[in-house]
N, CA, C and O of each residue as an XYZ file, in Angstrom:
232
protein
N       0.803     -1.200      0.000
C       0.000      0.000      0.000
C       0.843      1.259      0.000
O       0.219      2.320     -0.036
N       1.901      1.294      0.028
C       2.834      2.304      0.162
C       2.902      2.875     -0.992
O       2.866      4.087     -0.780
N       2.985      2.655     -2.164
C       2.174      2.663     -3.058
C       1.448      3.690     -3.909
O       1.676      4.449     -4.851
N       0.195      3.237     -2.890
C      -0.813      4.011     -2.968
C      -0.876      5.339     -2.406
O      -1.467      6.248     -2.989
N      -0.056      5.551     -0.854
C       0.564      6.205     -0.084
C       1.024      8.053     -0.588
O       0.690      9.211     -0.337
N       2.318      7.001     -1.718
C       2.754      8.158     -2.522
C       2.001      8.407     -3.790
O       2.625      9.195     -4.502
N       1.222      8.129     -4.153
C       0.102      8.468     -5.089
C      -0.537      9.756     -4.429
O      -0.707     10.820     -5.025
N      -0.922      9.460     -2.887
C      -2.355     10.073     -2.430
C      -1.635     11.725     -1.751
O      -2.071     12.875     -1.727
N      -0.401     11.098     -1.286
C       0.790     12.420     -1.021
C       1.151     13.465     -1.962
O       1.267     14.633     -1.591
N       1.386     12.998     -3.504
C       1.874     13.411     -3.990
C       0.504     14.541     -4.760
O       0.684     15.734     -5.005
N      -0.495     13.958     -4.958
C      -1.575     15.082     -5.254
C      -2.034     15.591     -3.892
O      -2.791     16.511     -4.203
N      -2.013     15.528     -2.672
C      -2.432     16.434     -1.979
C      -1.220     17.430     -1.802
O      -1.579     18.562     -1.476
N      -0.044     17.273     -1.930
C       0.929     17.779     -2.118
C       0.793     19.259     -3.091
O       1.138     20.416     -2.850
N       0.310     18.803     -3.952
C      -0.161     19.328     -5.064
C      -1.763     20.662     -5.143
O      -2.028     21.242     -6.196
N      -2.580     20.883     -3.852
C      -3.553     21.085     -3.536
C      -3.384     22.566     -3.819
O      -3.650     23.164     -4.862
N      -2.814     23.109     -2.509
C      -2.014     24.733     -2.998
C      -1.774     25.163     -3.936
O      -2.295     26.208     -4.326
N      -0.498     24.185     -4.921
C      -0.573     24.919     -6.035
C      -1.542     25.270     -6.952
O      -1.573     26.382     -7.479
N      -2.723     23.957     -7.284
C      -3.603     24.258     -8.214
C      -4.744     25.332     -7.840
O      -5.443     25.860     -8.705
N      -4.863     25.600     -6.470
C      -5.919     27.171     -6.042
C      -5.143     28.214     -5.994
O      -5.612     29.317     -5.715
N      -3.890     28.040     -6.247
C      -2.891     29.307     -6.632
C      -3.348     30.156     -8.066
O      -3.527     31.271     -8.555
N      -3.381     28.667     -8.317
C      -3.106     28.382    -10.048
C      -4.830     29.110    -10.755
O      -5.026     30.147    -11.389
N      -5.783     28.059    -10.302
C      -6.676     28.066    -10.974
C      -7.426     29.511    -10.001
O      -7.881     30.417    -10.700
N      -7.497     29.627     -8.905
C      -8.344     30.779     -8.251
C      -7.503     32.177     -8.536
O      -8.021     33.189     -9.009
N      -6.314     32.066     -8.217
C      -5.729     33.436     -8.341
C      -4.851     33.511     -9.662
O      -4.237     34.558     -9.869
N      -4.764     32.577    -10.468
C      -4.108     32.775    -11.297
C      -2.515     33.192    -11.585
O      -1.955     33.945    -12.382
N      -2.043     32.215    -10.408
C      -0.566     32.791    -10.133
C       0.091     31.644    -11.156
O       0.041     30.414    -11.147
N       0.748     32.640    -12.068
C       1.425     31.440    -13.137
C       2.575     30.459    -12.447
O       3.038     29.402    -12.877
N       2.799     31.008    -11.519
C       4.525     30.058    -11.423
C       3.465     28.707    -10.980
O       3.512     27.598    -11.512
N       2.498     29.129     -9.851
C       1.762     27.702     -9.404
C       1.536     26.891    -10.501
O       1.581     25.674    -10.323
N       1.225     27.475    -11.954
C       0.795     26.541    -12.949
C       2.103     25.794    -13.273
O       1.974     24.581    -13.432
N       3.467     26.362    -13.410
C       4.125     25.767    -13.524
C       4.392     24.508    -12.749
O       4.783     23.502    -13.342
N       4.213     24.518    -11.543
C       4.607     23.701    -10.263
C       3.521     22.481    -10.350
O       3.649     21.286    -10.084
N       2.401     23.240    -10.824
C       0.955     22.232    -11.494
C       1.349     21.158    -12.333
O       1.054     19.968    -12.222
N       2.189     21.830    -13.350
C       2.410     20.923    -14.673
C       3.506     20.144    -13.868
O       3.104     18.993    -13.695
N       4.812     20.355    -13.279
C       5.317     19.503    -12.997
C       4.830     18.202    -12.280
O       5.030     17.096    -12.782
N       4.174     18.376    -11.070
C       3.539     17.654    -10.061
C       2.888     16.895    -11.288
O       3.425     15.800    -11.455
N       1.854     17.182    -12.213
C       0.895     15.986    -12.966
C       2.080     15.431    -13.630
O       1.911     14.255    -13.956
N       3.344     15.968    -13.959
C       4.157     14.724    -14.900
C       4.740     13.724    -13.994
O       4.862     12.563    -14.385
N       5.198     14.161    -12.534
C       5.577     13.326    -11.546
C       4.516     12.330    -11.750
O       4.756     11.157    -12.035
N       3.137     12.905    -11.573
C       2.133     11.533    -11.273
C       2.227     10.908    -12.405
O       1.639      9.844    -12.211
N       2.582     10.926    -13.385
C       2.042     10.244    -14.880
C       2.901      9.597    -14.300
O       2.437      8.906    -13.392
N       5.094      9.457    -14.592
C       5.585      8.979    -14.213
C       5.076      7.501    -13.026
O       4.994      6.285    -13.199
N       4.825      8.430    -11.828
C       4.837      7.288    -10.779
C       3.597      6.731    -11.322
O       3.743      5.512    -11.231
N       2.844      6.895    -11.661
C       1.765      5.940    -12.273
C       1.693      4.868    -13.320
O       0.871      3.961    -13.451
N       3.336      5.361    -14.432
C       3.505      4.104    -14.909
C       4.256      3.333    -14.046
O       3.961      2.141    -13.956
N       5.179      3.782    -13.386
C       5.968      3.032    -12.224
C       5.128      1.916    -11.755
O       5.472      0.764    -12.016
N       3.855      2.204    -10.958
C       3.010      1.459    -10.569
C       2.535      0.111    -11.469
O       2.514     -1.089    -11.192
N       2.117      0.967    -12.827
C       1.331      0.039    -13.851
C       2.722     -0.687    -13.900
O       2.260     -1.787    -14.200
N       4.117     -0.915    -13.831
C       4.832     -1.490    -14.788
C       5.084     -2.665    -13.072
O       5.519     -3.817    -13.089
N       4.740     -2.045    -12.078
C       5.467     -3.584    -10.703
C       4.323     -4.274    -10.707
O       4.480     -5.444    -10.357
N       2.604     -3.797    -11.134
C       1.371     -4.407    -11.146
C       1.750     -5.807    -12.410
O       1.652     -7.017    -12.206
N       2.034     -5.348    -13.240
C       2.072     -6.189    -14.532
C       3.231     -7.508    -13.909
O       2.966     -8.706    -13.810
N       4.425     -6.877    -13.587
C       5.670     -7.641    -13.292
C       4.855     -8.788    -11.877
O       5.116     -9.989    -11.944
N       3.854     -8.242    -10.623
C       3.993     -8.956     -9.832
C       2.838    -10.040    -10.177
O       2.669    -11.050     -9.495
N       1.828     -9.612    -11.662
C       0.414    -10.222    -11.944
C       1.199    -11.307    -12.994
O       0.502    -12.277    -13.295
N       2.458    -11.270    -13.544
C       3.327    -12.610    -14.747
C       4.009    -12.861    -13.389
O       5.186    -13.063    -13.685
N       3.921    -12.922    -12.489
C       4.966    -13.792    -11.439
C       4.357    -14.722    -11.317
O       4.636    -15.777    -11.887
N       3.130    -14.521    -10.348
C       2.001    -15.202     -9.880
C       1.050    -15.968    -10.729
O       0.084    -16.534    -10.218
């Protein structure tokens, strides 16, 4: 589940910047926005790729 952990961290992590972003319109937050969603894409294939590896083990 740890996992899941840094999934759920990493967008609340993320909370501030996007009401920076989207309410006040502070560009750098958008920047910090776009990074944070490529982190998640990343760790999300991370995930999809140990799901696949531990579902051909078993």
């Amino acid at each position: 589940m740890s996992r899941f952990s840094e999934v759920k961290n990493l967008i609340d992590s993320l909370e501030g910047d996007f009401d920076k972003f989207y309410d006040k319109k502070n560009q750098a937050a958008g920047t910090r926005v776009r990074k944070g969603m490529q982190d998640l894409k990343n760790l999300a294939q991370e995930i999809r790729i140990d799901v696949q590896n531990i579902k051909n083990e078993g």
